[in-house]
Each structure stands twice: as C-alpha cells, then as structure tokens.
NUVO-321650 format. One record per residue (C-alpha): x, y, z; chain; residue number from 1. Coordinates in pm, 1 decimal. Each point is the difference from the previous one (the first is absolute). Layout:
        x        y        z unit pos
        X        Y        Z    A NUM
...
***
This chain:
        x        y        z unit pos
  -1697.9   -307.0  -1700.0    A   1
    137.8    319.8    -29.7    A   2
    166.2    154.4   -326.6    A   3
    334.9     36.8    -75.5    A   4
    251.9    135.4    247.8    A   5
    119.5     84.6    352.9    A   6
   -324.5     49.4    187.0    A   7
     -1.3    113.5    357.3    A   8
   -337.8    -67.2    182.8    A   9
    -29.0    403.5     38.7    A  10
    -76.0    -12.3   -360.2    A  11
   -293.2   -258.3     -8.4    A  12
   -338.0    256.1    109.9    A  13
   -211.9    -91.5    262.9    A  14
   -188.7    184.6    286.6    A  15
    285.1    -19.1    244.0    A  16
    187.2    318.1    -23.7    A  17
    346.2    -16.0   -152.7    A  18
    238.0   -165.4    259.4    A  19
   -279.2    -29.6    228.4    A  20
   -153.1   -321.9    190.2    A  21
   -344.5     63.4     77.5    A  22
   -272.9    305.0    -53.4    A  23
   -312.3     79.5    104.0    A  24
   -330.9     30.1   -139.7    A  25
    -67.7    392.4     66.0    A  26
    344.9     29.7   -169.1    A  27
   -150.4   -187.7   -294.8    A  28
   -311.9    208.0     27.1    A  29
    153.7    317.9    -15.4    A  30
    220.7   -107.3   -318.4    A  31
   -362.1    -68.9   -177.4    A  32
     74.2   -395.3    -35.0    A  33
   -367.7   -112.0    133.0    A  34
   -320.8     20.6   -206.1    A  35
   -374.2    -46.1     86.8    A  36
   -268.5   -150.3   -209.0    A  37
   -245.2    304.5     65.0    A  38
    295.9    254.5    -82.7    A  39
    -44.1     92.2    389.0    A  40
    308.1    153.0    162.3    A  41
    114.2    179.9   -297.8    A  42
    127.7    384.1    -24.4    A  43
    108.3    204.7    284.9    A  44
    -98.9    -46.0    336.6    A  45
   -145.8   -377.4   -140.0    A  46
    -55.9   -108.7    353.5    A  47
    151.2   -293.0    -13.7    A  48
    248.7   -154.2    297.9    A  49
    147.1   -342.6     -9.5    A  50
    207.7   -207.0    264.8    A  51
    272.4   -305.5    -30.4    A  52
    296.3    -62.1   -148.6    A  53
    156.8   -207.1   -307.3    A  54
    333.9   -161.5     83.5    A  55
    265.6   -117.9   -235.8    A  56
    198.1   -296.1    -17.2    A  57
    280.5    -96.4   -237.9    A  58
    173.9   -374.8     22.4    A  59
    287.0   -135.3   -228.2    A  60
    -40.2   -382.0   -116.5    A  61
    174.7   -103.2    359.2    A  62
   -230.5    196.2    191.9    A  63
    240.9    292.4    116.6    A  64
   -164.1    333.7     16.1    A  65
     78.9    234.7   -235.2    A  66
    114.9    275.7    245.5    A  67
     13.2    322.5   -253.3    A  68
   -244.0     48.5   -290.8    A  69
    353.8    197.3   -123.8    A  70
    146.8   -397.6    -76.6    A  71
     12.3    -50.5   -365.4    A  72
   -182.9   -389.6    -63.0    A  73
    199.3   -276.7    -78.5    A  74
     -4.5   -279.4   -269.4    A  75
    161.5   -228.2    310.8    A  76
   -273.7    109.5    281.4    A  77
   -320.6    -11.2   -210.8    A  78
   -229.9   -117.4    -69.3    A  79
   -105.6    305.3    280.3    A  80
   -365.1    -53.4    215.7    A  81
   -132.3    391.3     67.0    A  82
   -295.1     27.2    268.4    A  83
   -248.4    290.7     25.7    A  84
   -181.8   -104.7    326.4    A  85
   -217.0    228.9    240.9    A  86
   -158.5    -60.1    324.1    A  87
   -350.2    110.7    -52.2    A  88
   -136.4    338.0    -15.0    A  89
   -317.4    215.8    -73.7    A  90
   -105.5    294.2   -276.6    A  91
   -277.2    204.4    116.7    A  92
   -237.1    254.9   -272.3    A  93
   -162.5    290.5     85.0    A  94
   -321.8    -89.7   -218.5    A  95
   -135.2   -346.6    -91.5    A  96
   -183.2   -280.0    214.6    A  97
    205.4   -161.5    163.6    A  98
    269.3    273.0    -20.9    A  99
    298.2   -215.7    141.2    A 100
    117.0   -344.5    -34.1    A 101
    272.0   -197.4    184.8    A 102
    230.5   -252.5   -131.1    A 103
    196.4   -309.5    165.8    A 104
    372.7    -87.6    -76.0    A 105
    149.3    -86.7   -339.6    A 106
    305.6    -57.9   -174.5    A 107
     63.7     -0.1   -408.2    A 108
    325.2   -188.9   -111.5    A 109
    184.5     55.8   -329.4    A 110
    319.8   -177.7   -106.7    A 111
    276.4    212.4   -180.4    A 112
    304.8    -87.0   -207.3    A 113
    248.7    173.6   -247.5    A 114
    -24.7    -84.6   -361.7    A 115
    138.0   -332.0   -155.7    A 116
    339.2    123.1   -120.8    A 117
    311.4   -119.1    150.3    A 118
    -17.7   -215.0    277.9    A 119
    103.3    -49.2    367.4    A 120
    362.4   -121.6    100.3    A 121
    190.4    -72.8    339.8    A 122
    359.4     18.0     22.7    A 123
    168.8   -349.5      8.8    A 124
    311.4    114.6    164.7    A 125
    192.1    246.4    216.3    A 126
    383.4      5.8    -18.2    A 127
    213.2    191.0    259.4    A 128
    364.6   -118.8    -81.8    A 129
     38.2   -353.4    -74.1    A 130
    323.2    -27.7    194.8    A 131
     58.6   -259.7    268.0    A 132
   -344.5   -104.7   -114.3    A 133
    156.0   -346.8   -110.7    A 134
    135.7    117.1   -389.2    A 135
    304.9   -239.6     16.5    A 136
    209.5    259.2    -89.3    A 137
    335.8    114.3    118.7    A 138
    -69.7    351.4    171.1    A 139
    240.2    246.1    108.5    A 140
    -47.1    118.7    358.8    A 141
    172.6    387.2     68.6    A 142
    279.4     -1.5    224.0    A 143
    -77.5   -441.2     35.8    A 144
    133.6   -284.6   -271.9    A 145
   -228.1   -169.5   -293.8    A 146
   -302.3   -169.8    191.6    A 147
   -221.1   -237.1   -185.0    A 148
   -361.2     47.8    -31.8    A 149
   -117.7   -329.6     31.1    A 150
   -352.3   -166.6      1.4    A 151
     14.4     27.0    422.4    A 152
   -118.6    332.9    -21.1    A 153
   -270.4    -59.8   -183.1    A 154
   -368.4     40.4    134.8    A 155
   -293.8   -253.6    -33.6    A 156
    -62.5    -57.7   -386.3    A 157
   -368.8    142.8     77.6    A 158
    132.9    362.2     55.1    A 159
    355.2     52.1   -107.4    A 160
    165.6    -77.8   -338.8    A 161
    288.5     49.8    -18.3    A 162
      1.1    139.0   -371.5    A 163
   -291.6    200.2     36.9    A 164
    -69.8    108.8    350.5    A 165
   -275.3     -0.3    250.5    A 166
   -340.6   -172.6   -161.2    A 167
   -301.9    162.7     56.6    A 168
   -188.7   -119.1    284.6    A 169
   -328.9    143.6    -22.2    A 170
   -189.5    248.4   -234.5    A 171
   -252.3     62.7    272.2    A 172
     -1.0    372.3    117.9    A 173
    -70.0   -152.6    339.7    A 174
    257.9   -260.2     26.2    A 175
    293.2    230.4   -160.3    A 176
    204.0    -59.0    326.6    A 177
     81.1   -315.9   -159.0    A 178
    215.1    123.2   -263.1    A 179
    399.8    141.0    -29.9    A 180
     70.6    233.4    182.9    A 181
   -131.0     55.1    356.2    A 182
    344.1    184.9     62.8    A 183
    191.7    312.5   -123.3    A 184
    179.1    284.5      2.4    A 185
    120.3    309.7   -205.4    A 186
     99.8    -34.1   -328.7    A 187
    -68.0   -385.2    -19.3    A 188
   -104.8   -152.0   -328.9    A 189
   -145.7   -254.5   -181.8    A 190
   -146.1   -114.4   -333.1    A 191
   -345.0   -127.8   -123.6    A 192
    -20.5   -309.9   -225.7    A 193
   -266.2     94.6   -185.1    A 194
   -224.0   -279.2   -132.7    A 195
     19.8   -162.1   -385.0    A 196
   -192.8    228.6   -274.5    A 197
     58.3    355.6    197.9    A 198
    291.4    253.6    -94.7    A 199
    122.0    155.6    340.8    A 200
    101.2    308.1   -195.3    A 201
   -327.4     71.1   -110.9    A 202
   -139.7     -7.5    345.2    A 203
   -106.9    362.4    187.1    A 204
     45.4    -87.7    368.4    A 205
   -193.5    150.6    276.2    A 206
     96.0    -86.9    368.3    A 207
   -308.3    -31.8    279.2    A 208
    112.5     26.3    317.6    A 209
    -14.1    241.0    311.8    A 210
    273.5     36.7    245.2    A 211
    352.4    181.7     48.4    A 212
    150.6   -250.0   -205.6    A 213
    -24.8     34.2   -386.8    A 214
     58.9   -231.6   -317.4    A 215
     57.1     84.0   -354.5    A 216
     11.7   -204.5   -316.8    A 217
    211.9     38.5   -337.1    A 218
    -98.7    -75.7   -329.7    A 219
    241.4   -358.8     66.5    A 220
   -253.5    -62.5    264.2    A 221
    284.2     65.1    252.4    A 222
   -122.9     95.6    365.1    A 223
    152.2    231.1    221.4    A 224
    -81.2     59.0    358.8    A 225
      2.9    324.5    147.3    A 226
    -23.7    114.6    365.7    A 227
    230.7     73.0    334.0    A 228
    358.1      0.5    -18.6    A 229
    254.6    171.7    205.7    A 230
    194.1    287.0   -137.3    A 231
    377.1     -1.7    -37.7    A 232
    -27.3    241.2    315.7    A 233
   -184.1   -259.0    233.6    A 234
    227.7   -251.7   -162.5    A 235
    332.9    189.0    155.7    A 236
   -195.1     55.2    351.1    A 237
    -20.5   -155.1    327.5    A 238
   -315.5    149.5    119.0    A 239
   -150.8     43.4   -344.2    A 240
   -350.8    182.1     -6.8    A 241
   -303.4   -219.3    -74.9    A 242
   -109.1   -133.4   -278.3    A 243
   -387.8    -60.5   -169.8    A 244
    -88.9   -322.8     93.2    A 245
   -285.1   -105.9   -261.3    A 246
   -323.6   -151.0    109.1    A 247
     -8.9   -399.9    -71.5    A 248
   -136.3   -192.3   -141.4    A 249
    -25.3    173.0   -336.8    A 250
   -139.0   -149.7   -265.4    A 251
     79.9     72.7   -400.2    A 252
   -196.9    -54.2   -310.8    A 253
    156.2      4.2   -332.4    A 254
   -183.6     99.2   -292.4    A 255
    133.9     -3.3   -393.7    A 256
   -229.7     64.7   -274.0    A 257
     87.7     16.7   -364.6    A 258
   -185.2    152.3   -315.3    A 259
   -136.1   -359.3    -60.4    A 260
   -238.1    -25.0    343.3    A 261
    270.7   -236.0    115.6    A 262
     29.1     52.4    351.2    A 263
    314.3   -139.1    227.0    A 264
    -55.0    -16.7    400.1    A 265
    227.6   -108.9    307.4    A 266
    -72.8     46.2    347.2    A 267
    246.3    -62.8    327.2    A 268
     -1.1    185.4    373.3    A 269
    317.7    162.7    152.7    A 270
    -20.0   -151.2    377.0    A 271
    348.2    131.9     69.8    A 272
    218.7    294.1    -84.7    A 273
    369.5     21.0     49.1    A 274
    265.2    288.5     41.2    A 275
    373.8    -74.0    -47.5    A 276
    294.4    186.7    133.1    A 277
    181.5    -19.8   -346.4    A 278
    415.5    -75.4     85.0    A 279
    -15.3     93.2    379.1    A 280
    115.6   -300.4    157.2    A 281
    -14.2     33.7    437.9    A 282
   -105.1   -190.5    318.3    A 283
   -303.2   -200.8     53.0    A 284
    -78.4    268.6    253.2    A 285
     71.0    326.9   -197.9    A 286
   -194.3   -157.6   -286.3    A 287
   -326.9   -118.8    247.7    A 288
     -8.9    383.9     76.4    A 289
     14.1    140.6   -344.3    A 290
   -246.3   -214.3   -115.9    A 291
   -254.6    116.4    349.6    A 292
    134.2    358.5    -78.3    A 293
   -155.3     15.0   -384.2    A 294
   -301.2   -180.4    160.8    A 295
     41.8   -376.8    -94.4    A 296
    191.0   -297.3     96.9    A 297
    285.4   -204.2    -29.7    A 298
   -108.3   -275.1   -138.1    A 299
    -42.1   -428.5     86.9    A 300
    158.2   -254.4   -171.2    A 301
   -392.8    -84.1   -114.6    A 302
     -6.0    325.6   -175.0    A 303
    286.6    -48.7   -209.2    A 304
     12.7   -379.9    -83.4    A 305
   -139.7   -351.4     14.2    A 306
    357.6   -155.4     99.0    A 307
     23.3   -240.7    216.4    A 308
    320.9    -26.7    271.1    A 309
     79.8   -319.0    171.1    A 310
    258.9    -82.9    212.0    A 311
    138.1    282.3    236.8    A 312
   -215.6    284.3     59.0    A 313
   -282.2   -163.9   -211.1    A 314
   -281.6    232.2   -167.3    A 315
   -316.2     -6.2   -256.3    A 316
    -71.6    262.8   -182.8    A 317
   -386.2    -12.1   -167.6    A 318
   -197.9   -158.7   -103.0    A 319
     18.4   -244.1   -226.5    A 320
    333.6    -88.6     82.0    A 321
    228.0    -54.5   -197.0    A 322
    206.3   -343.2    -15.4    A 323
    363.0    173.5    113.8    A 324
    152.5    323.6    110.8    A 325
    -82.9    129.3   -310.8    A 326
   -310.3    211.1   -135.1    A 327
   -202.5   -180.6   -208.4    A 328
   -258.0    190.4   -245.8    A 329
   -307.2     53.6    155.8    A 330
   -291.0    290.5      2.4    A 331
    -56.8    108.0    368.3    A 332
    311.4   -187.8    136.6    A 333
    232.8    313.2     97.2    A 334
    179.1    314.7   -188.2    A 335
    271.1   -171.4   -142.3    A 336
   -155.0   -321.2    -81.1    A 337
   -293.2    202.2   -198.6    A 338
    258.8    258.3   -209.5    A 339
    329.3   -208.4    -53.1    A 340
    333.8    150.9      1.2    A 341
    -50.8    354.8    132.6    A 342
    328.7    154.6   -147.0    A 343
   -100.3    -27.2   -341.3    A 344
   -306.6    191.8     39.9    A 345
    154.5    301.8   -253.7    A 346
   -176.8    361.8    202.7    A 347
   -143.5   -190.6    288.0    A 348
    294.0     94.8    203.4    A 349
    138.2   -323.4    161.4    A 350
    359.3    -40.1     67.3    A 351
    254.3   -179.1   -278.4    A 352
     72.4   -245.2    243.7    A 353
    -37.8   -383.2    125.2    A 354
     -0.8    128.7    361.3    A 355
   -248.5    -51.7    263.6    A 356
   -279.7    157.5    141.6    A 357
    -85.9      0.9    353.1    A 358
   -293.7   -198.0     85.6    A 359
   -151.7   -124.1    333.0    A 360
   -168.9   -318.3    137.3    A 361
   -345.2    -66.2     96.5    A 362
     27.9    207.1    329.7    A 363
    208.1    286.8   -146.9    A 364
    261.9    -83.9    282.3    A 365
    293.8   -152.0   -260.2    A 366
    216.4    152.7   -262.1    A 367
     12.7   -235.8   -330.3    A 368
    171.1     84.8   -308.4    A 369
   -216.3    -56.4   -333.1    A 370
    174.3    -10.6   -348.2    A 371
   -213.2    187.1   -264.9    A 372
     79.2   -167.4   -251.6    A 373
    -81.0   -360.2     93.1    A 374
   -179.5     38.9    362.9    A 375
    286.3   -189.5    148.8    A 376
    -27.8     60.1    360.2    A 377
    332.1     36.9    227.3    A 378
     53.0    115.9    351.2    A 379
    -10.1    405.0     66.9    A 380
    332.4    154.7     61.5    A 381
    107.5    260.0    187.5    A 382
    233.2    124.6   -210.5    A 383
     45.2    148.9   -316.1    A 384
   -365.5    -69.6     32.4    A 385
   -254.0     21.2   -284.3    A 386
   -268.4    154.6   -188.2    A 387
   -341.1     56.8    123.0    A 388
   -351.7    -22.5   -192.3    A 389
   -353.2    151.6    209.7    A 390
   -296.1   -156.1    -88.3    A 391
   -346.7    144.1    146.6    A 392
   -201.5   -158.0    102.4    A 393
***
C-alpha cells in the first residue's frame, strides 16, 4: 500500500526506466546495479558484458493494461498486479572459474494499491434534459401549443428515470459503450448524479480520452461536449468548405478526486457525432449536399429516433423500438431519442423551434420529416422544407 496521495506509477522506483517498458541487462550493467560475490567486474574497464532483457507489465483489478506509467493509480482500479518478467539471459566475468553463467526465464509479481483513505464511487446517473422523457408535465413547445409529457416517452425502467436520467450501465472500462451517451454534438450537456456520501463540489475532475472531440466537467459535475461544429459562415453557404470529422468510436473516462481519497468515475463512448445547420431550413436535396460538402451525412430516421410509423409510408427507426411514433428514452437508440428536446440545449446551437429535421429511410432514397422534440416522424416535404442534422459516421 502506498502512502498518502496521488501516486502515478512513474513515481514508484524500479529498474525500468521512467516511462519505459522493458531494459536490458548491459543497460543495467553500465548503471552499476549488478554485484559479484568475488567483487569481480568492479572499477573501470570491469570486463563484464551481460545479455537479455527485463519486461514490465502493469494490470488494473479488470485486467486492462495500464498503457502510460504517466496514469496516476486509482482507489476504483486497484488493487494493481505489476510484473517484472525477462526471457533469459547470461553475465559473463573476466576472472573466476566458471567466469559466466546463464539463466532461464522468470517473472516477479507485486500487487499495488493507494492508501486506505476515501474510497471508490461510480456515478449512479446521467441526466441530459428530462423533457419528453415521460415527467407528466405540461411543456411548452416554441412556435407549437402545450404538449404533455406523459409516461409514453419514457424508456425501460432499467435505464431511464424519468427524475433522474440515464442509470449507469456498467463501471467496466471495457464495457463503457453501455452507458449514456453514444451520441453528441457541440455544446451538448449533461449532469452527473453523484453517489450518496460524496460532495460534487469538492471533486477535481480530470477527463481521459484521445480524439478530436473533447469533454469538460464543472464543479456541479455538469458535462460539456466539445468538438466539430459549423461556423455561422458554413451555416449561410451552399457549398460550405469541409468540416473535421472526428475519429469514432471515442471513448471518455471521467475522473473526480477530492481531498478525502474519495474518488468519482464514469465512463461512456461517442459512436456518433452530429453537425446542425442552426435556423436554415431548405430541400431534402440542398440539405443531402451540405451535409456531403462539410464531409458527413444527412442522416436516417435510425439515427435520430426509435419511432415507430404505421400506416402509410410505414418506418422503424432503432433499435429498441419504441411502442409509437414517438422517441422513447433509450442509450444507443438515435440522436434525439438519447438527448431529448434539442431546442433547449442553452449554447449548443439548435434552433427555437418544434420543426422538423430531414431524415431518410433505410436506403437513403426517401425524404421523412423528424420532430426534435418528440421523434415524431411525418412525411418529407418539398416545401418550406426543414432543418438538417449530419451525423458521421
């Protein structure tokens, strides 16, 4: 057990140079860390040569390597399992009978962990805005009448409350595709329910990650996303100039540690970024080729919504569906159904509106019209025509 404090595993000394994974033997040599009985070897020009290597190996508690002896250990991923190993070798003397020796393969295992303060929490919930996510109430739609969130839009009890959010689905590193949300975009937002006994403004948050797409996280335990969006200038065009379209999937770890040792963690992987055309409303057409021109696409109805359409022009969104052409709350189940009502997203950019986005079916070849608030689907106009959201992939 180590002492008190943030520890990274640059700071625990071993043979392995800082950062490094493996040295050799001559290296070890030439630092002076070898000794022989008879004092052989010592001074300058000792005589002494070795070959082989010793290899290091760090595994959390799940077994996930510890990629960068830079990571600081946690409460949540110990107890940690650190491996010197080496493949064989030989040290050879210039005096003494014999004068060399050979050795076969070995391996020495130690198990690491931070001290006993504090202790190791998961996020319960994540809440993006609870509207049309089955609150009962009476909510007022821009530019629409009073609409009633009812229970309908509601998700499976086992993932969406309708008080509290998304639950957490997993607090495995390697299963964090599970969790809210697999979808975003620029400026989106959403808050961490942090578990009984820990004080979210106490926390210091650090955000793992690696990609063009950032996150950052307030002392409320509010997340933001960060990444692509289209400026006011490829907005206003027709033939806008492209756009960076981020590598996916991209997977986040969220870290918050307090002067206790408590230590706070949440996990989820963006599968799916989206770029909106703010207020410019157009053809299905003139909207397909500003989305190609920034470098995405316009998107299916499966990327924005679990609705299901019957009767004329009938179409499923994703999967799981939902039980009626509306969205109903569900992680990995399209845009809309993920985030809620868009237009109340304060800085993310979406329009003030009820009105529709464009959307197509399965084979891309039909217009449909998908309400952003509710994931209503309706059949694609011509004209005035609508609003347009790119996903990419």
């Amino acid at each position: 057990m180590l002492p008190s404090g943030n520890y990274t595993f640059n700071d625990i000394h071993m043979v392995i140079p800082l950062e490094a994974r493996y040295t050799t033997l001559s290296r070890l040599m030439s630092e002076g860390k070898w000794g022989d009985d008879d004092g052989d070897g010592r001074g300058v020009n000792g005589g002494v040569t070795a070959s082989g290597i010793i290899s290091l190996s760090i595994k959390d508690k799940d077994g996930r390597t510890v990629s960068s002896r830079g990571e600081t250990l946690s409460k949540c991923s110990a107890p940690y399992k650190v491996t010197l190993s080496s493949a064989g070798g030989s040290i050879t003397t210039r005096y003494g009978l014999p004068n060399s020796t050979t050795f076969s393969e070995g391996a020495a295992t130690y198990y690491i962990k931070p001290d006993s303060s504090g202790g190791c929490y998961f996020v319960q919930y994540a809440r993006p805005l609870l509207v049309f996510g089955g609150t009962g109430n009476s909510v007022s739609v821009p530019g629409m009448y009073n609409v009633r969130d009812d229970f309908s839009y509601a998700g499976p009890a086992s993932i969406w409350s309708p008080t509290k959010g998304f639950l957490t689905q997993s607090t495995n590193p390697s299963s964090y595709d599970q969790n809210f949300p697999t979808t975003g975009a620029d400026g989106l937002y959403f808050n961490l329910e942090m578990p009984t006994g820990v004080n979210a403004s106490q926390l210091t948050w650090s955000v793992v990650t690696n990609g063009d797409i950032t996150a950052t996280v307030n002392s409320y335990g509010k997340v933001t996303l960060h990444g692509p969006r289209a400026s006011s200038a490829q907005i206003n065009s027709d033939s806008p100039s492209s756009l960076i379209v981020p590598s996916l999937p991209q997977k986040f770890e969220l870290v918050g540690r307090d002067s206790s040792g408590n230590e706070v963690r949440y996990g989820f992987v963006l599968k799916q970024w989206f770029v909106h055309r703010g207020n410019k409303r157009d053809t299905w057409s003139n909207q397909s080729t500003w989305c190609s021109r920034l470098g995405y696409r316009v998107p299916r109805v499966s990327d924005l919504t679990n609705s299901v359409r019957t009767g004329s022009s009938p179409i499923s969104g994703a999967l799981p569906h939902s039980s009626g052409n509306y969205y109903q709350r569900n992680i990995g189940s399209g845009f809309f159904t993920e985030w809620g009502h868009m237009s109340r997203y304060d800085g993310a950019g979406f329009v003030l509106s009820y009105y529709y986005y464009w959307a197509s079916g399965a084979t891309g070849s039909r217009g449909y019209a998908v309400a952003s608030f509710n994931g209503f689907v309706d059949d694609g106009l011509a004209s005035p025509g609508y609003y347009v959201v790119c996903p990419a992939p």
